[in-house]
Short mmCIF file of the C-alpha atoms (twelve columns), coordinates in Angstrom:
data_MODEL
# 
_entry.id   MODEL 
# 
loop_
_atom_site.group_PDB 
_atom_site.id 
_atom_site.type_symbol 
_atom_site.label_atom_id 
_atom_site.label_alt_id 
_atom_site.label_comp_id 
_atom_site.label_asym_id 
_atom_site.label_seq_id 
_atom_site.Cartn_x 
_atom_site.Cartn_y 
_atom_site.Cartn_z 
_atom_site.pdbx_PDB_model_num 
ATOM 1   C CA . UNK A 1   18.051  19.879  -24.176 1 
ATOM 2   C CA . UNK A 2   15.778  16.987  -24.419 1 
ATOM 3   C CA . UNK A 3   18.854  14.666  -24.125 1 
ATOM 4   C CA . UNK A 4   20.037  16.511  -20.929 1 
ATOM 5   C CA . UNK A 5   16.302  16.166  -19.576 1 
ATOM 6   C CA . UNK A 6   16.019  12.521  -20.579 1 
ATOM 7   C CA . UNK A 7   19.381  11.870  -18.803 1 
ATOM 8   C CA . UNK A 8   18.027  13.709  -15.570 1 
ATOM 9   C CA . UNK A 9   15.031  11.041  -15.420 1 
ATOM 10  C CA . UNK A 10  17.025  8.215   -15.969 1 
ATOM 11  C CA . UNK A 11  19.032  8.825   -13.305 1 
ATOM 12  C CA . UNK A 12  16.500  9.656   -10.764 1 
ATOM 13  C CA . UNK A 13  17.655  13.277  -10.750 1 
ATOM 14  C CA . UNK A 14  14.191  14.020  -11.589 1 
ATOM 15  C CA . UNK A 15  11.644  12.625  -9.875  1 
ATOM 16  C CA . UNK A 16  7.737   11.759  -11.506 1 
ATOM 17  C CA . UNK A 17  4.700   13.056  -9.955  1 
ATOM 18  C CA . UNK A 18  3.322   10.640  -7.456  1 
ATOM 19  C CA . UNK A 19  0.044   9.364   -8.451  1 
ATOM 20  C CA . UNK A 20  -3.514  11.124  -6.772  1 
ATOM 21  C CA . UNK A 21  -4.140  9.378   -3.612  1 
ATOM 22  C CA . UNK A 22  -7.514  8.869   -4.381  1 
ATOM 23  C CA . UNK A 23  -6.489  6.579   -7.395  1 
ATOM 24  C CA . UNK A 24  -3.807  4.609   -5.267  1 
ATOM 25  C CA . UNK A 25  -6.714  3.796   -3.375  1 
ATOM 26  C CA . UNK A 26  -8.878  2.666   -6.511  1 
ATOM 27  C CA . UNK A 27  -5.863  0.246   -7.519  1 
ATOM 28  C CA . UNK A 28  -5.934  -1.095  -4.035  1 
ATOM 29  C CA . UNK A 29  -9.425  -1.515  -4.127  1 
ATOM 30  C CA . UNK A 30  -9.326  -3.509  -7.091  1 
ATOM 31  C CA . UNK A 31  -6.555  -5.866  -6.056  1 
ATOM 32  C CA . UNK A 32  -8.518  -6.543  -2.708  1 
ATOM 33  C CA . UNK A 33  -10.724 -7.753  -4.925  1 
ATOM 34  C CA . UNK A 34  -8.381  -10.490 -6.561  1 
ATOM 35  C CA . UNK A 35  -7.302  -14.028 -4.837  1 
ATOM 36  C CA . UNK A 36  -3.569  -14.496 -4.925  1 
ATOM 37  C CA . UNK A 37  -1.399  -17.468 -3.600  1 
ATOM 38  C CA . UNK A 38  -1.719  -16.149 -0.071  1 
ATOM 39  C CA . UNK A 39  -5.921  -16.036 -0.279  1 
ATOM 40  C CA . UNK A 40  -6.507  -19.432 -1.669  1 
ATOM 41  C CA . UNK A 41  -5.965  -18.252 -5.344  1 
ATOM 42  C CA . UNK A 42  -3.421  -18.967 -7.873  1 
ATOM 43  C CA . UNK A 43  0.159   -17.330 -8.125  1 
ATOM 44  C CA . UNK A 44  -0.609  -13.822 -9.219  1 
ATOM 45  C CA . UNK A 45  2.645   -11.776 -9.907  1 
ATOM 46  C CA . UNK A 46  0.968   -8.516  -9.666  1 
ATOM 47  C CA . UNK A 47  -0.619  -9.503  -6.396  1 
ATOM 48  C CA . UNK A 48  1.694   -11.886 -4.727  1 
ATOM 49  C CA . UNK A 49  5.698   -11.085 -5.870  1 
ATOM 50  C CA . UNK A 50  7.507   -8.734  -3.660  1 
ATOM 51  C CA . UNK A 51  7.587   -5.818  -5.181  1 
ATOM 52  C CA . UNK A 52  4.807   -6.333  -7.077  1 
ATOM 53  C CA . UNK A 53  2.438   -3.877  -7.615  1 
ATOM 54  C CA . UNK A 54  -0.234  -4.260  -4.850  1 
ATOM 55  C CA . UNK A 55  2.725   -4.322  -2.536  1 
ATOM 56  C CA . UNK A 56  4.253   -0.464  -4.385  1 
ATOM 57  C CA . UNK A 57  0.760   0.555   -4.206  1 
ATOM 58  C CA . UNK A 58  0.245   -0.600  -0.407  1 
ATOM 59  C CA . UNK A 59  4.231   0.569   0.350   1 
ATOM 60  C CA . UNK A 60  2.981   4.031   -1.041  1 
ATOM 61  C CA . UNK A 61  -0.264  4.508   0.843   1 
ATOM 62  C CA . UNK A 62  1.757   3.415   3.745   1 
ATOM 63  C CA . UNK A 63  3.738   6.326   3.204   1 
ATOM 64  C CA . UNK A 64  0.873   8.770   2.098   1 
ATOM 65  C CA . UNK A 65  -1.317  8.128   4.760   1 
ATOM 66  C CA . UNK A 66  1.077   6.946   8.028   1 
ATOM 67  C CA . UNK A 67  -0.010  9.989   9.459   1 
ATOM 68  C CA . UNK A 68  -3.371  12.025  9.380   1 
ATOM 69  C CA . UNK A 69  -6.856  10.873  9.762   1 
ATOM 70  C CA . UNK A 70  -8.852  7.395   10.258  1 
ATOM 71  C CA . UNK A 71  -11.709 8.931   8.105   1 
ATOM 72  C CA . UNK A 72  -9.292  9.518   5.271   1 
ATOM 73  C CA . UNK A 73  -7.211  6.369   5.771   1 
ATOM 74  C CA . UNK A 74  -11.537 4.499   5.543   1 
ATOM 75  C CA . UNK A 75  -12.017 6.805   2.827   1 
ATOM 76  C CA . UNK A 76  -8.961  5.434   0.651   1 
ATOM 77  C CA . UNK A 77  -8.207  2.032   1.753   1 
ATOM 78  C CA . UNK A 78  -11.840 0.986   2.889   1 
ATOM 79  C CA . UNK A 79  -12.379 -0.877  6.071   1 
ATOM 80  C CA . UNK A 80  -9.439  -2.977  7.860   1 
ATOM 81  C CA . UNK A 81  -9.091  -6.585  7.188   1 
ATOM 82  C CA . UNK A 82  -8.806  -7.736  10.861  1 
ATOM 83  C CA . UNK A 83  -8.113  -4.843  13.917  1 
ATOM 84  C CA . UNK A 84  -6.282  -5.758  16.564  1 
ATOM 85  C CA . UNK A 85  -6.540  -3.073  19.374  1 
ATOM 86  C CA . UNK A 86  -5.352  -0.351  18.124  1 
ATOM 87  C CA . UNK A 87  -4.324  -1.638  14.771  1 
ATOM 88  C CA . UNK A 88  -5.484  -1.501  11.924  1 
ATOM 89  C CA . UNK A 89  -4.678  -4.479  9.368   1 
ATOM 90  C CA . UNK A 90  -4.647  -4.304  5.706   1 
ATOM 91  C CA . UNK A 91  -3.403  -7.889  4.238   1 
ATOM 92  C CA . UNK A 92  -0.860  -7.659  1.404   1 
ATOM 93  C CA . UNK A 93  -0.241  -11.633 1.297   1 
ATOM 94  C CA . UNK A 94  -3.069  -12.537 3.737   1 
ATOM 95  C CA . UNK A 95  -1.806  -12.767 7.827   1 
ATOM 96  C CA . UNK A 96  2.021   -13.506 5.761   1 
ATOM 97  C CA . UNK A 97  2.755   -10.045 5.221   1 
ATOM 98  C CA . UNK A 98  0.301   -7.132  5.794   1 
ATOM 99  C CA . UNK A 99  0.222   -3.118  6.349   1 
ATOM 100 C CA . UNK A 100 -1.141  -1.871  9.443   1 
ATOM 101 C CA . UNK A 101 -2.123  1.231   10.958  1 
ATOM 102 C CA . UNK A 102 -1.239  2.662   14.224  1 
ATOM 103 C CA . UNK A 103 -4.710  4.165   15.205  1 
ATOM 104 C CA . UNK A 104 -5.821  6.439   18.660  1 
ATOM 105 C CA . UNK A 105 -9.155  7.361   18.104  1 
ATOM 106 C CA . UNK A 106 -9.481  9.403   15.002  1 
ATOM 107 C CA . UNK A 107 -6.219  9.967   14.526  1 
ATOM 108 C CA . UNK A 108 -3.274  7.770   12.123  1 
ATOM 109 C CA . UNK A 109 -0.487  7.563   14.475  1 
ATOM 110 C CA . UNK A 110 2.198   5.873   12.216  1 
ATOM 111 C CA . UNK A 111 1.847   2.769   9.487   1 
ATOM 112 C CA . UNK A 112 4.414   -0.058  9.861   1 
ATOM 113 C CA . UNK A 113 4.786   -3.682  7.793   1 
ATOM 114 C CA . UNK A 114 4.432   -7.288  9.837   1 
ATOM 115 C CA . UNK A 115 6.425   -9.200  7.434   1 
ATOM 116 C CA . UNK A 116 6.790   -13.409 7.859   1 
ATOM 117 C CA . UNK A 117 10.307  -12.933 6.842   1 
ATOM 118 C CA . UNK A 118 10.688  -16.588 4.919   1 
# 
């Protein structure tokens, strides 16, 4: 049996738990905190690599919050790094690549990616 569930993992059959939104946001929090290639800092895998893992964390809160509330998109993510009408901004790889929010008034319209595309 534990064979037959380790096999279902492994091949994606079963899927783990996604992680509490509230500690996404943490992890986020902390990487905003850290300068990469992009914000004057030294190469930083975790931080600057695609796929990396402030990009899965960002590519998940994307996801996670693409729809519902600006409070709760403030509340997890913290304030935007730039707006730009109705946009809200959050840099991955500084103005390179970056996450933003479609905003109308209090409400999260959708979340797409500006991506330089090098």
């Amino acid at each position: 049996m534990r064979r037959f569930f380790l096999w279902l993992c492994l091949t994606g059959l079963i899927w783990a738990e996604p992680a509490p939104l509230y500690d996404l946001g943490q992890e986020y929090q902390e990487f905003r905190k850290q300068r990469g290639h992009f914000s004057g800092g030294d190469w930083n895998a975790a931080l600057d690599r695609w796929d990396g893992r402030k990009h899965q964390v960002m590519v998940e809160l994307g996801e996670r919050l693409g729809e519902g509330s600006t409070r709760t998109l403030l509340e997890i993510m913290g304030e935007p790094d730039a707006r730009e009408g109705s946009n809200w901004l959050y840099y991955w790889r500084g103005r390179h690549d970056y996450l933003f929010f479609h905003c109308l008034g209090e409400k999260v319209l959708k979340a797409e990616w500006w991506m330089a595309g090098e």
